[in-house]
MDTraj code that builds the backbone (N, CA, C; nanometers):
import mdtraj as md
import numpy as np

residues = "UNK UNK UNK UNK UNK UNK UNK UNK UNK UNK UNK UNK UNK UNK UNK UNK UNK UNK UNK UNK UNK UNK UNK UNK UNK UNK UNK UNK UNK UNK UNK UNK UNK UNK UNK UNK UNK UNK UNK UNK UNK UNK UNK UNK UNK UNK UNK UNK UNK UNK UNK UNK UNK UNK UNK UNK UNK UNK UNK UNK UNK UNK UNK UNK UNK UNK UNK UNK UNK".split()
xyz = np.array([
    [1.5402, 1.5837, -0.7349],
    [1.4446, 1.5295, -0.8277],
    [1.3457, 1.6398, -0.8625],
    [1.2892, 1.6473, -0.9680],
    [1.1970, 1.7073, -1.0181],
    [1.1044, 1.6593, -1.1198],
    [0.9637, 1.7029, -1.1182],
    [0.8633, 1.6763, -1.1882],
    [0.8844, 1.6607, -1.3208],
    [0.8939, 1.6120, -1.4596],
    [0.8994, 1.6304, -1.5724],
    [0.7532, 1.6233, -1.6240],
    [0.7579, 1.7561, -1.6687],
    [0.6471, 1.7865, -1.7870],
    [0.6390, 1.6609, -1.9109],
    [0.5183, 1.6311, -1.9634],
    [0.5448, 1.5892, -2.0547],
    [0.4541, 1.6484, -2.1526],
    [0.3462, 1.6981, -2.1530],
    [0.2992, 1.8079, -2.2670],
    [0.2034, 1.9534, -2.1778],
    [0.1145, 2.0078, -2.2868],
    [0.0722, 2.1441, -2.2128],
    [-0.0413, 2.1169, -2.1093],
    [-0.0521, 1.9895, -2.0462],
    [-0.1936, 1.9860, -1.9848],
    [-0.2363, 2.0359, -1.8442],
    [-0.0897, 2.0633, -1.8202],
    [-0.0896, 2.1462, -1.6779],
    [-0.0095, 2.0842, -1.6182],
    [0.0273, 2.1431, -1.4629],
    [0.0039, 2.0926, -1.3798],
    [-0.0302, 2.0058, -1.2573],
    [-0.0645, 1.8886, -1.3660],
    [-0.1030, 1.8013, -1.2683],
    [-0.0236, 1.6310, -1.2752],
    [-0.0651, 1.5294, -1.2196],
    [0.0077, 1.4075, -1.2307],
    [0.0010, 1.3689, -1.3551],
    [-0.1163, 1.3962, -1.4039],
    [-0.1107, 1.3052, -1.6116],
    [0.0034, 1.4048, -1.6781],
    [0.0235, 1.5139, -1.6636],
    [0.1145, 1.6542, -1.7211],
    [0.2491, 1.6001, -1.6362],
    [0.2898, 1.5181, -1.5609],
    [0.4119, 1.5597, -1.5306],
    [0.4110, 1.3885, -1.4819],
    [0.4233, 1.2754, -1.5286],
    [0.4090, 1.1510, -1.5296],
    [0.5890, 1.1199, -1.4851],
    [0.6479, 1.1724, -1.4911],
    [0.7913, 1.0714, -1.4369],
    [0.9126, 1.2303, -1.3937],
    [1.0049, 1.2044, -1.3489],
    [1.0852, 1.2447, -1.2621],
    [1.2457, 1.1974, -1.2803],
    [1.2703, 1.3372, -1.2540],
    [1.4336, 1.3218, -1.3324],
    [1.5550, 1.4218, -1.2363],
    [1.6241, 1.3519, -1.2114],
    [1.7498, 1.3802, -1.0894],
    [1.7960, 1.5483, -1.1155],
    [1.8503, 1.6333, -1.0232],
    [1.8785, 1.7096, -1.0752],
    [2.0099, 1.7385, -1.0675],
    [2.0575, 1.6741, -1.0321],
    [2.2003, 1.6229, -0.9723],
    [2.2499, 1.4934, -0.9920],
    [2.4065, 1.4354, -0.9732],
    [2.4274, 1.3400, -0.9171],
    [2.3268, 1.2502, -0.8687],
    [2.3038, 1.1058, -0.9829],
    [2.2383, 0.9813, -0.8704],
    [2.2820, 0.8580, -0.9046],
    [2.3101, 0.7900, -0.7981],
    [2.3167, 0.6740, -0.8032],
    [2.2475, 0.5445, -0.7743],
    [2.1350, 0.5777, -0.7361],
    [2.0147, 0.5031, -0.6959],
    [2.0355, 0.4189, -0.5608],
    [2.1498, 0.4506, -0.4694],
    [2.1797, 0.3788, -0.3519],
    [2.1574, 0.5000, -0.2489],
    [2.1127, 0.6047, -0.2827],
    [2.0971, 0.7057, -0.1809],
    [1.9829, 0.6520, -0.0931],
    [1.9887, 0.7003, 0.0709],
    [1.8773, 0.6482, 0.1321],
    [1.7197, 0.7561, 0.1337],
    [1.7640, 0.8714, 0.0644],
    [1.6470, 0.9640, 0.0967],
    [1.7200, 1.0478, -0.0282],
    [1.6241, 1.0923, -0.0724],
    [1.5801, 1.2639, -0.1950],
    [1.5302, 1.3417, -0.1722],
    [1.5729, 1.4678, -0.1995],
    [1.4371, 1.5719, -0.1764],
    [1.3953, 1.6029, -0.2931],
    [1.2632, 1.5913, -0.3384],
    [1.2184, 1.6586, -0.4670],
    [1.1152, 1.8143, -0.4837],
    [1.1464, 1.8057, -0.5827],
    [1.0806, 1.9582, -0.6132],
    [0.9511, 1.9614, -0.6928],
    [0.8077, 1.9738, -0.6660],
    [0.6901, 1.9368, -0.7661],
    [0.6484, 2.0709, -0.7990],
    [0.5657, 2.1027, -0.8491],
    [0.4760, 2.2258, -0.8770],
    [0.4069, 2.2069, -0.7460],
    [0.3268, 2.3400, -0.7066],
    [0.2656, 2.3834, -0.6083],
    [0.1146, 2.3148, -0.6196],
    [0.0162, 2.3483, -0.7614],
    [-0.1121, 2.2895, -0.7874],
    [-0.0777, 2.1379, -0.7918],
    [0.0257, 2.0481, -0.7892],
    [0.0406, 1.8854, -0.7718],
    [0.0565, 1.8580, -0.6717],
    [0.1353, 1.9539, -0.5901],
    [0.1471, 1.9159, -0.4535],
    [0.0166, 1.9325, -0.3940],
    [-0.0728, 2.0052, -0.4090],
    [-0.2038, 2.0384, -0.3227],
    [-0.3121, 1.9304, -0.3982],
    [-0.3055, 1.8757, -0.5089],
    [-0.3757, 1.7888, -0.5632],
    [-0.3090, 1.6654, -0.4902],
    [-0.1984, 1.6030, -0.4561],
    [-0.1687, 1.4833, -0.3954],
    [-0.2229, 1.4990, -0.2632],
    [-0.2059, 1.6384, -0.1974],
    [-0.2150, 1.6626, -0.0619],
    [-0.3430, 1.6108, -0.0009],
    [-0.4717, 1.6762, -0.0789],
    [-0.5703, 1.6257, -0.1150],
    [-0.6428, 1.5121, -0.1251],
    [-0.5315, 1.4286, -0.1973],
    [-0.6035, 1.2800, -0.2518],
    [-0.5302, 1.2135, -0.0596],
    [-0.4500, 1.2363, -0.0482],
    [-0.3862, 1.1682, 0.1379],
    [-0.4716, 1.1902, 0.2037],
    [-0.5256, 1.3223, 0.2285],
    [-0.6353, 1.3228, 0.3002],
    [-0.7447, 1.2394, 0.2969],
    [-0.7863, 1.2505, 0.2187],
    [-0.9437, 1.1632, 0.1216],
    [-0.8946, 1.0356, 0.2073],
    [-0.7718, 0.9669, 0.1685],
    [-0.7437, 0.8089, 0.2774],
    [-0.7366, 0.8274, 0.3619],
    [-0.6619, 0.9427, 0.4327],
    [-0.7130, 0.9322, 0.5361],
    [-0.8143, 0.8827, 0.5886],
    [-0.9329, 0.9975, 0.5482],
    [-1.0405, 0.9895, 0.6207],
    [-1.1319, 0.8620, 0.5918],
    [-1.1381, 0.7931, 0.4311],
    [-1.1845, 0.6744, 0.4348],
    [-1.1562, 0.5343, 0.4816],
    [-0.9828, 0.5822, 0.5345],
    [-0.9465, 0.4478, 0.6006],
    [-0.9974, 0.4660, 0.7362],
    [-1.0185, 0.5527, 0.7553],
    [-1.0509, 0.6262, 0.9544],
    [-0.9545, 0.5331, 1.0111],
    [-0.8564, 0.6366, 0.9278],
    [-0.7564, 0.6741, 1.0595],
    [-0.7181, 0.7573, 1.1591],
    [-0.6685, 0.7186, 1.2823],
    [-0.6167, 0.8116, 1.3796],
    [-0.5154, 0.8774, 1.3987],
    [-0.4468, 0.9915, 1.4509],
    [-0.3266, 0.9705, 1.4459],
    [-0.2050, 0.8969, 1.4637],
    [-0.2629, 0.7973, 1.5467],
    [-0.1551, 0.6899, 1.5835],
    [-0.1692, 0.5936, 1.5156],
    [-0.2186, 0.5313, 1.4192],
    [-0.2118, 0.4507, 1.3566],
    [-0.1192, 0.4586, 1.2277],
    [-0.0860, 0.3024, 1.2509],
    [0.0388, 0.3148, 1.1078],
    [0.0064, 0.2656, 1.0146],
    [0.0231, 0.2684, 0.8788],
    [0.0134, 0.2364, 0.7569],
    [0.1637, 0.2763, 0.7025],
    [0.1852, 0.1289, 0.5878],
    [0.2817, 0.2069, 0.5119],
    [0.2244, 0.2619, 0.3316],
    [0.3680, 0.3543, 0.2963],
    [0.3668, 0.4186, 0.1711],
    [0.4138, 0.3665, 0.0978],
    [0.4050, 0.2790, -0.0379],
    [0.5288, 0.2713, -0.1271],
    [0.5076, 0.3767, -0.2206],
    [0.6308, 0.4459, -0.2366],
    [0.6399, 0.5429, -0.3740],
    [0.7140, 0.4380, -0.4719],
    [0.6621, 0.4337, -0.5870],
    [0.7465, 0.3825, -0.7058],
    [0.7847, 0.4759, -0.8655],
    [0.8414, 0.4418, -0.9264],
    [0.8927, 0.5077, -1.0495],
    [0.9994, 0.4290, -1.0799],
])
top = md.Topology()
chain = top.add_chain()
for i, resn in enumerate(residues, 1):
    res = top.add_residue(resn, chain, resSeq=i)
    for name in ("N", "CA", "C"):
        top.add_atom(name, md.element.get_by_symbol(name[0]), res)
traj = md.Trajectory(xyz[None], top)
């Protein structure tokens, strides 16, 4: 999977809004690996943290993730 651009705004999640296989898919796979830009990855990285710390969490505590698209 990879990021798709959708105009010149950069870099970031509004600039790259949806995601497109780069390979073979059939949507029954149990796991993907995707490929983002480096400045999106450190901007998401970022925003996880931030919940982190406002949910005060520990390390042992669980929460779940849904990713959607």
């Amino acid at each position: 999977m990879t990021a798709v651009r959708a105009d010149d705004t950069g870099d970031n999640a509004a600039g790259r809004p949806t995601i497109t296989p780069l390979g073979p898919f059939t949507g029954e796979e149990k796991w993907v690996r995707g490929h983002i830009p480096g400045s999106l990855d450190s901007d998401l990285g970022g925003a996880y943290g931030n919940f982190v710390q406002s949910a005060c969490l520990a390390d042992s505590d669980g929460f779940r993730l849904r990713v959607t698209f």
